[in-house]
C-alpha positions in Angstrom: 230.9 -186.2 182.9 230.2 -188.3 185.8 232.9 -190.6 184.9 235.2 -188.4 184.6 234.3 -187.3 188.0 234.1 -190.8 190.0 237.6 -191.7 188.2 239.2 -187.7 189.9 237.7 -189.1 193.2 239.2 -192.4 193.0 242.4 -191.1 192.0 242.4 -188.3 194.8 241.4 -191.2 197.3 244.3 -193.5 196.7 246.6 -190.2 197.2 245.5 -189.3 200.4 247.0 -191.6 203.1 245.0 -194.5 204.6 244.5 -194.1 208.3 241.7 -196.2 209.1 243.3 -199.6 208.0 245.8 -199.9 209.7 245.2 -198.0 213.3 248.7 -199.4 215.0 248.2 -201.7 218.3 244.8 -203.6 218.2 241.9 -202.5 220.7 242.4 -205.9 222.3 246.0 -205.6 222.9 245.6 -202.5 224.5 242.4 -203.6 226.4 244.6 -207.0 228.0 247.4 -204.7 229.0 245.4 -202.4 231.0 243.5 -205.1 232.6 247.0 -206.9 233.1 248.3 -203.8 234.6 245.2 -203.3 236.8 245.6 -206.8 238.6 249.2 -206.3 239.3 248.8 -202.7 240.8 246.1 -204.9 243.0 248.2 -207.4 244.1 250.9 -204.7 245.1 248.9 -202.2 246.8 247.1 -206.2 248.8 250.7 -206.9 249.5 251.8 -203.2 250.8 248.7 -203.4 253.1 249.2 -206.9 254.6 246.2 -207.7 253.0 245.9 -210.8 250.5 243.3 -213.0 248.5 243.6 -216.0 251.4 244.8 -218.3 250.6 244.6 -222.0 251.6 247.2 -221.4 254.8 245.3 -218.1 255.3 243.8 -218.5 258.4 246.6 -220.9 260.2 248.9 -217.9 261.0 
């Protein structure tokens, strides 16, 4: 009887739809875009407030 069983659970298992293989964008891609869009809000907002990361002609002005 518990063969019967294990092979109803296998075959209910590759019915249902797989969701945890294949999750869509990777962690890492998402993780490098919000970093990416992080610095570039920075340098806006630096740039909108006269402010910047000085550079080497910085302090000549």
């Amino acid at each position: 009887m518990s063969e019967s069983f294990e092979q109803l659970a296998t075959e209910e298992d590759m019915n249902k739809p797989d969701y945890g293989s294949n999750p869509g964008t990777p962690r890492w891609v998402k993780v490098s875009g919000v970093i990416s869009l992080l610095l570039v809000l920075l340098f806006v907002i630096l740039h909108l407030t006269g402010n910047s990361f000085g550079g080497l002609g910085h302090h000549m002005h």
